[in-house]
C-alpha positions in Angstrom: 37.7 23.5 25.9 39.9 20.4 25.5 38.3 17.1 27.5 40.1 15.7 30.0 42.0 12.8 29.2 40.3 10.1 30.6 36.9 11.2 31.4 34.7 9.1 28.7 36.7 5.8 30.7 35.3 7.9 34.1 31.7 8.2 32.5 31.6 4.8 31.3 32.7 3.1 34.6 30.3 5.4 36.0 27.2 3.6 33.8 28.7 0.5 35.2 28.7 0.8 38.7 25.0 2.0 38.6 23.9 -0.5 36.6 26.1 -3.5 39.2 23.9 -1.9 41.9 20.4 -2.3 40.7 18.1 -5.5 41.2 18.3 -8.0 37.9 14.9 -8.3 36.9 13.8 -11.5 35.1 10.3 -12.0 33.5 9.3 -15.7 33.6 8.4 -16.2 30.1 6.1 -17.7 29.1 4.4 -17.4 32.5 4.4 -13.7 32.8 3.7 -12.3 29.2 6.2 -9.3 28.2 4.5 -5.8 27.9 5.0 -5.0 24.2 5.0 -1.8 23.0 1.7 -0.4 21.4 3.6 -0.4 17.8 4.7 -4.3 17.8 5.5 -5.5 14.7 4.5 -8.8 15.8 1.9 -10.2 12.7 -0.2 -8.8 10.2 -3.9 -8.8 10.0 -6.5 -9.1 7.6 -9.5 -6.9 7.5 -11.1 -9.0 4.4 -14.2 -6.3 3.8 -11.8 -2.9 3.3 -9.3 -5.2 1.0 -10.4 -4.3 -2.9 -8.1 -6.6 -4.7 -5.9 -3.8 -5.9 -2.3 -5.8 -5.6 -0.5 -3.1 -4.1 0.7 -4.6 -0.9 2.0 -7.6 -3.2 3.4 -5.4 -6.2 5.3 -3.8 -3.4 6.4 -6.4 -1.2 10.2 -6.6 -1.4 10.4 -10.5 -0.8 7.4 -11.6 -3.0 5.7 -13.5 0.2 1.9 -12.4 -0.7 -0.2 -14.4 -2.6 -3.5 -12.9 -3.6 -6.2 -14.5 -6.0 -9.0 -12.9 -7.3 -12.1 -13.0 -9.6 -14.4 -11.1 -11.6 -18.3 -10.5 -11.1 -20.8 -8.2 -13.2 -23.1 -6.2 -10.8 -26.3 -5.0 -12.8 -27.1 -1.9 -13.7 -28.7 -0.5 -10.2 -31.0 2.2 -12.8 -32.8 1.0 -15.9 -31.3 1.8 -18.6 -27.8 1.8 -16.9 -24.0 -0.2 -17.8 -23.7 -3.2 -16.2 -20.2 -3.0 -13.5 -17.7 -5.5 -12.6 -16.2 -5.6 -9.4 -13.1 -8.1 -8.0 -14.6 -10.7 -5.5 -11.3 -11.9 -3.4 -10.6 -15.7 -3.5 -7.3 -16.0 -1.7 -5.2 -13.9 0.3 -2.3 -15.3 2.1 1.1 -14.4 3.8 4.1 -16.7 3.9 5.8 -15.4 7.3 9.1 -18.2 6.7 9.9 -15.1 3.9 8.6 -12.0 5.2 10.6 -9.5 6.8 8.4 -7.4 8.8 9.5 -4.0 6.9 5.6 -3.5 7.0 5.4 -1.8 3.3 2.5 -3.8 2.6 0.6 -1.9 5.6 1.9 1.6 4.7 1.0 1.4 0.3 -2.2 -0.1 1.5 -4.7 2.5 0.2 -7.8 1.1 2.0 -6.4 0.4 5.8 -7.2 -3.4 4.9 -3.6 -4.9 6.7 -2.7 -4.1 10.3 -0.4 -4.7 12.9 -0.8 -7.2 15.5 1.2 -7.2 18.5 0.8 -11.1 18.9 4.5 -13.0 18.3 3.3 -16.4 19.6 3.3 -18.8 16.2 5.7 -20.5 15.8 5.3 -23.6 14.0 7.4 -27.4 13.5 6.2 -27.4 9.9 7.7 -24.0 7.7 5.2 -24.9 5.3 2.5 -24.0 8.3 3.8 -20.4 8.3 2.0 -19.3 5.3 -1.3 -17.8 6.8 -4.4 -18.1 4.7 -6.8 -14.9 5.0 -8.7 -17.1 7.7 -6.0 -17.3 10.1 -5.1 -13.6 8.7 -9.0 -12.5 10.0 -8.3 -13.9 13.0 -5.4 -12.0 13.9 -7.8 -9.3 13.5 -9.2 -9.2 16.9 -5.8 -9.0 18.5 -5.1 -6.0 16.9 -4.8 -3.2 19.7 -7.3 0.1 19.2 -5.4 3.2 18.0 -3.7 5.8 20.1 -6.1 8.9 21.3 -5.1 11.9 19.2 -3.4 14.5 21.1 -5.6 17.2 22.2 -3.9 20.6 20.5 -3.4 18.7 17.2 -5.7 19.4 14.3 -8.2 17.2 13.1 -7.9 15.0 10.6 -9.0 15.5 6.6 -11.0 12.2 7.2 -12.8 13.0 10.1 -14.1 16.3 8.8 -15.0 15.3 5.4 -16.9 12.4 7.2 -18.2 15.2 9.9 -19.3 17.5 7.0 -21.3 14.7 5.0 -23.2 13.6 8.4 -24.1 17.4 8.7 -25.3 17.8 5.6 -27.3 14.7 5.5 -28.7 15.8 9.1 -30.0 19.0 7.7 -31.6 17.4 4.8 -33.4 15.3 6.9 -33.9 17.7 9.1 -35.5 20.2 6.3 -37.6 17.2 4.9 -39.3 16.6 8.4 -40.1 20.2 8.6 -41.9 20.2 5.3 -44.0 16.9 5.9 -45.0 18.7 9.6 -46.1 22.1 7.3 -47.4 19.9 4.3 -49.4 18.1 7.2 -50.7 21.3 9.4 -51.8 22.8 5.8 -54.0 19.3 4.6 -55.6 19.4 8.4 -56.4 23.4 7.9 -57.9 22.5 4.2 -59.8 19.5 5.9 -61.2 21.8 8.8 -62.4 24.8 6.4 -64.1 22.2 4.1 -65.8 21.0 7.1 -66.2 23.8 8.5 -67.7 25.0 4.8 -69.7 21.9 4.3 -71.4 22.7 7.9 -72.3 26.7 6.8 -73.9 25.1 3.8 -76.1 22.9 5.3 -77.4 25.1 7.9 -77.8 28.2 5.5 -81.2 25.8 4.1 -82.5 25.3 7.4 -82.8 29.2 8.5 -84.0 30.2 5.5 -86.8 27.4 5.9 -87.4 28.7 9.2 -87.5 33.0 8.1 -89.8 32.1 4.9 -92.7 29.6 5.9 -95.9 31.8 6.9 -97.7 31.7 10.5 -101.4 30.5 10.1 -104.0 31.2 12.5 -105.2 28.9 14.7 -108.9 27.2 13.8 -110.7 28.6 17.3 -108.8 32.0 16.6 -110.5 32.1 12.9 -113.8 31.0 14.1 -114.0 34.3 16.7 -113.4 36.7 14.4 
């Protein structure tokens, strides 16, 4: 069927009218704070203890504004007899937000959820050279970082969770089975105690009766002098 000439213009006029008839609604910023949405790419946080010095988030970067330094360490061997490790201890980690983009590739490649999103918008600076963020200021935009979204009910669960749900199982039962052989391994040393006592008690009063059954019954003096 052919539209009618004219009726996107009727549709659109009809958008405008309802719109000229509602109340304008103006948020006093920065006296009433905007409600963000809960994905806000606002600024990027630093969770120092997941971050492994791997370089991915600053290989991948498309405008070069990560700078991360880093250092060697040995750990020992944690068996005799074992090869010493190295492990990278992180000495620098900073973002230069007068370059970044907010495409947030550096929070998707990261393989170790070390960089989140931080709804907070509020930094502005007079100095550019005070928007580069040290992994200090980067921690601290940690705590504004808003707690993920509850999973849906239906869907399934994820790989994570029940790999982590399986280990704690398994460790449970372990336990579990180790406490029930320390209760047995108990009950049987108090059984073995009481049968050696209970031994050690026979043996000592198996003397005594046969003392009592062998020694002879002498007359008495006045009884000897009758007869």
């Amino acid at each position: 069927m052919a539209p009618i000439p004219g009726s996107g213009l009727a549709k659109g006029l009809a958008v405008t009218l309802r719109t000229m008839t509602k109340k304008t609604v103006t948020e006093q910023y920065p006296d009433a704070q905007p409600e963000l949405p809960p994905r806000t790419r606002g600024v990027i946080g630093l969770f120092e203890e997941n971050c492994t010095v791997c370089m991915l988030c600053a290989r991948e970067c498309p405008d070069w504004c990560i700078y991360i330094d880093s250092h060697k360490e040995t750990v020992p061997a944690a068996t005799p007899g074992g090869r010493d490790r190295s492990r990278n201890v992180l000495d620098r980690f900073a973002i230069d937000f007068s370059l970044c983009m907010y495409c947030g590739i550096c929070i998707e490649v990261c393989p170790f959820d070390a960089l989140f999103w931080s709804p907070e918008f509020e930094y502005a600076e007079t100095d550019i050279r005070d928007l580069t963020h040290e992994r200090d200021r980067l921690r601290d935009w940690m705590w504004t970082v808003p707690a993920p979204p509850a999973l849906d009910p239906g869907a399934e669960e994820p790989k994570e969770l029940a790999a982590a749900r399986k280990t704690a199982d398994k460790l449970a039962a372990q336990q579990e089975s180790a406490q029930q052989e320390s209760a047995q391994q108990e009950s049987a040393q108090q059984e073995s105690a009481q049968q050696e006592s209970a031994q050690q008690e026979s043996a000592q009063q198996g003397p005594a009766q046969q003392e009592s059954t062998a020694a002879p019954e002498h007359p008495k003096p006045e009884e000897e002098g009758r007869e």
